[in-house]
C-alpha positions as CSV (number, residue, x, y, z in Angstrom):
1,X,75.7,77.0,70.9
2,X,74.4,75.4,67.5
3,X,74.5,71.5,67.4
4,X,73.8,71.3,63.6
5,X,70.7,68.9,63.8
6,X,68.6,71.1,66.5
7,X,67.7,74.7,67.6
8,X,70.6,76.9,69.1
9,X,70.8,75.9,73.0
10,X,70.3,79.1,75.4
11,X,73.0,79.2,77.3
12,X,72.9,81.3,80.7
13,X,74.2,84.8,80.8
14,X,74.7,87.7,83.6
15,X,72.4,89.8,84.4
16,X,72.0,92.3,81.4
17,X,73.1,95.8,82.5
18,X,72.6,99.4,81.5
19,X,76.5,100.1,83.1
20,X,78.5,103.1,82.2
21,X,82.0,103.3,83.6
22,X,82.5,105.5,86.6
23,X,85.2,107.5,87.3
24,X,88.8,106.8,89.0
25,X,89.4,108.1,93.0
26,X,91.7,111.5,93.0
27,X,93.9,112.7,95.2
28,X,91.0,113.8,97.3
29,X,90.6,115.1,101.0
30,X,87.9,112.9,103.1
31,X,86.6,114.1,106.6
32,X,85.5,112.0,109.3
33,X,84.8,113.1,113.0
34,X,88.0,111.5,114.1
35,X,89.8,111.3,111.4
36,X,90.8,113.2,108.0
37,X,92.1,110.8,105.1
38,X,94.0,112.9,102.7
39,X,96.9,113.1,100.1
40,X,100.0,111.8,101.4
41,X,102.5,114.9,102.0
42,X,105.9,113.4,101.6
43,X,107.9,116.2,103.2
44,X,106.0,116.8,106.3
45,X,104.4,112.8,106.7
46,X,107.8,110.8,106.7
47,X,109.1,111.8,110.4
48,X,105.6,111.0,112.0
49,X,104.8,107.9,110.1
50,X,108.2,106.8,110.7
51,X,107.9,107.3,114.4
52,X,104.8,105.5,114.8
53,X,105.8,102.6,112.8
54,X,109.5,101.8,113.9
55,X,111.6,101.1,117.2
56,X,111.6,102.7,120.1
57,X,108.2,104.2,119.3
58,X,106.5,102.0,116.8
59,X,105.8,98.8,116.3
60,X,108.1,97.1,113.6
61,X,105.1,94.2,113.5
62,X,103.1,96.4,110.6
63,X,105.6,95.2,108.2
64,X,105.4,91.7,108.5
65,X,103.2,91.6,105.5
66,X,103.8,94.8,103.7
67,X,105.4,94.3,100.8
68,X,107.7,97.4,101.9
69,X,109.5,98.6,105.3
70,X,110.5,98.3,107.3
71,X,112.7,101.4,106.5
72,X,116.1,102.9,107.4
73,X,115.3,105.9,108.7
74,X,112.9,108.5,108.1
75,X,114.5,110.1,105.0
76,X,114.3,106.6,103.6
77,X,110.4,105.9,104.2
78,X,110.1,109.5,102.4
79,X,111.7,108.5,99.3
80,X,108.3,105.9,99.1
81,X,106.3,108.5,100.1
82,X,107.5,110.7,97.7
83,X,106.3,108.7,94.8
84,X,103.3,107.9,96.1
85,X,102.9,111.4,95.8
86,X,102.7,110.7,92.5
87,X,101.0,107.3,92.2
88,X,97.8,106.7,90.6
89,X,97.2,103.0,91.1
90,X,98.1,102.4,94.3
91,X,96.3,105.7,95.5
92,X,97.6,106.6,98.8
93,X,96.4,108.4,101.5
94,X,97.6,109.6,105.3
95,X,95.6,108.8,108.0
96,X,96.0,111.9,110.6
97,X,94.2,111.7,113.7
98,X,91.9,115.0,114.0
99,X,92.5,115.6,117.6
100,X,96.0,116.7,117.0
101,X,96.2,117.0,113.4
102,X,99.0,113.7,113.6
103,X,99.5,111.4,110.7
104,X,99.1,107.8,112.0
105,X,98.7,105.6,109.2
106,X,98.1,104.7,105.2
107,X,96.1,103.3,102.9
108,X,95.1,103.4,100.1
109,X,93.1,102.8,96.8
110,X,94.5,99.8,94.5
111,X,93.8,97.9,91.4
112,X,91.5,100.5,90.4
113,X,89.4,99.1,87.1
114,X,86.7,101.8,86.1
115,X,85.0,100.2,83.7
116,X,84.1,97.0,85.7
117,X,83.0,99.1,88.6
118,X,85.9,97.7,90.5
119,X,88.8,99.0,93.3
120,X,90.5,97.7,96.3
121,X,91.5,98.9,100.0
122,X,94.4,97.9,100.3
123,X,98.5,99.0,101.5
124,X,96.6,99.5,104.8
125,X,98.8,100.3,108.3
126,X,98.1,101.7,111.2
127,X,100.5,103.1,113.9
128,X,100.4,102.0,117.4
129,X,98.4,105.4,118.6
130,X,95.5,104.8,115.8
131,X,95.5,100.9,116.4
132,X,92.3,99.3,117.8
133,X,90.6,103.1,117.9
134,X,87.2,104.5,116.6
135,X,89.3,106.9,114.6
136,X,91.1,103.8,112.1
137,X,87.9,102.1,111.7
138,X,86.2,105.3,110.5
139,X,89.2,105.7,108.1
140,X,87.9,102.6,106.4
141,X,84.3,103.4,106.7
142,X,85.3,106.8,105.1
143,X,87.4,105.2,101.8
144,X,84.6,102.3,102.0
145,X,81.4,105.0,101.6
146,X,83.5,107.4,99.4
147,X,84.2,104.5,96.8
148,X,80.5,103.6,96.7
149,X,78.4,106.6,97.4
150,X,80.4,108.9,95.5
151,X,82.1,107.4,93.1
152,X,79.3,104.4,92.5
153,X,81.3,101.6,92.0
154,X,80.0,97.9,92.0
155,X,82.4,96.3,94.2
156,X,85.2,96.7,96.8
157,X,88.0,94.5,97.2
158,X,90.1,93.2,100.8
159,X,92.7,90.8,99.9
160,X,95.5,90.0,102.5
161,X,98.3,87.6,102.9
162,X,96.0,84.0,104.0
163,X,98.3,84.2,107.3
164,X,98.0,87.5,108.4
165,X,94.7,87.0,110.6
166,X,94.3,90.5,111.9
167,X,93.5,91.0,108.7
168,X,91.4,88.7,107.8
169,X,89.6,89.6,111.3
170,X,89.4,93.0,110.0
171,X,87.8,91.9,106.8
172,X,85.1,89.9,108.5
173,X,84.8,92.6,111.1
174,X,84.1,95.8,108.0
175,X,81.2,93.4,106.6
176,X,83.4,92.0,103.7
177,X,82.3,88.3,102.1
178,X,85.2,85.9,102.0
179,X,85.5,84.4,98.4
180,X,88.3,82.2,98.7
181,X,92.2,82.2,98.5
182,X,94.2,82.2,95.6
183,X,97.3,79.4,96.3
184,X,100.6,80.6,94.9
185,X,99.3,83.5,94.3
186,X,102.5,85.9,95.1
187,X,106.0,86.2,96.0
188,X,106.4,88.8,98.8
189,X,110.0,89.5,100.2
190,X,111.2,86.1,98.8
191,X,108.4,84.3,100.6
192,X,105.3,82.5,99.0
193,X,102.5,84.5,99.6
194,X,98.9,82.8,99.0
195,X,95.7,85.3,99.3
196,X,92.5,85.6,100.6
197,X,90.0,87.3,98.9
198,X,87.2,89.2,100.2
199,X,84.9,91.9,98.6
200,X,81.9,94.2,99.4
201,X,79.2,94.4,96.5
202,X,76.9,97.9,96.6
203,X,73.8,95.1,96.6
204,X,75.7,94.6,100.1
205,X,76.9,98.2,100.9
206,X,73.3,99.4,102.0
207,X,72.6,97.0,105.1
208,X,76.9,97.3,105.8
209,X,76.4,101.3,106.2
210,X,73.7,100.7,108.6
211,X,75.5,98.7,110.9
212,X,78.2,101.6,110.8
213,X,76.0,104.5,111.0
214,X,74.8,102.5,114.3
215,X,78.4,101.5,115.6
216,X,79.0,105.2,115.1
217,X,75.7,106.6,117.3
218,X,76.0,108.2,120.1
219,X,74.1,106.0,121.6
220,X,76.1,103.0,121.2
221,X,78.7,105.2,123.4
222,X,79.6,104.5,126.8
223,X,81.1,107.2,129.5
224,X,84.7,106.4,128.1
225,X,84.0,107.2,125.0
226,X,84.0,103.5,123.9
227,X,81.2,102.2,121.4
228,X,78.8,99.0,123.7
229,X,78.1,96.7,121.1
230,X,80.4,95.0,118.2
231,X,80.4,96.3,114.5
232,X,80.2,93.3,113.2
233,X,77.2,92.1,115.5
234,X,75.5,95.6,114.3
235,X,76.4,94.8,110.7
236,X,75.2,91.8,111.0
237,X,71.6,92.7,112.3
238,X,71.3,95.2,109.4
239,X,71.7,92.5,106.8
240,X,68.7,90.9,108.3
């Protein structure tokens, strides 16, 4: 800034960077112990989604702040699916549970901006069998290390409805900072939707992956199977 009498005022600036844009996420398989995210295959994904996700089986509840579904029937959900076959931005991928090969949930990559170093989680469901398991948070894990370890972006995005406190839970719960909510910021099925924003930077992704890599241990498991101390407590040690 020049006021015309005196020398130019330094004004502060970010960080200088040596950045090159990274790549966008593909269609891509990722394997977990528990849990293989992969493309989503329309044909042979609609009956099983469907099933865990509507009445008598499912729970209609996922779709309370979706801005799709619930659906009419299972030819119905795989007209969506079928063009997310085909979707670049929203990315989606099945969730099938390795144990018996089932497909239990999406998600997917969103808001996808390459040359910030930018990308969301986001579209994110999980049917009653993969709810609350060590198979959906690894799901997560698995899109959150994928996004940052191979494809080396600067920062991951969680944004939800500002009511939808499982959610926000979640968020919390994966090591994601809460930045704030954005009033007004949508309308979703004729409702007002406003959003809270939370993101993961890779300065934070380090420490974060340590507390998974320990929630994951053996050693954090029990007889049952069942892991003995919180993620988030174990994340939260790591940042220390």
């Amino acid at each position: 800034m020049w006021n015309g009498m005196s020398a130019p005022v330094e004004l502060p600036l970010g960080e200088k960077l040596d950045w090159k844009p990274v790549q966008r996420p593909t269609s891509t398989s990722l394997g977990g112990s528990h849990v293989m995210v992969r493309p989503v295959d329309a044909k042979n994904d609609a009956a099983p989604l469907f099933s865990v996700s509507h009445p008598p089986d499912g729970d209609p509840g996922i779709w309370t702040y979706l801005p799709d579904g619930p659906y009419e029937s299972s030819d119905h959900l795989r007209q969506t699916l079928t063009w997310a076959e085909t979707s670049e931005d929203r990315l989606y991928f099945t969730l099938v549970r390795l144990a018996d090969e089932r497909p239990l949930g999406l998600a997917s990559y969103l808001r996808i901006t390459p040359e910030f170093g930018a990308i969301e989680i986001g579209h994110i469901w999980f049917g009653m069998p993969l709810q609350r398991t060590t198979a959906a948070t690894e799901a997560i894990y698995l899109l959150m290390r994928h996004a940052f370890d191979d494809l080396g972006y600067r920062r991951l995005e969680w944004k939800c409805n500002a009511l939808n406190a499982a959610s926000r839970r979640a968020a919390e719960r994966f090591g994601f900072t809460f930045e704030g909510v954005f009033r007004k910021h949508q309308v979703v099925k004729g409702r007002n939707r406003d959003t809270a924003w939370y993101a993961i930077t890779d300065d934070d992704w380090p420490a974060i992956q340590r507390g998974f890599d320990a929630w994951f241990a053996p050693e954090n498991m029990d007889d049952e199977g069942r892991q003995r101390r919180p993620l988030g407590n174990l994340i939260e040690e790591a940042r220390r």
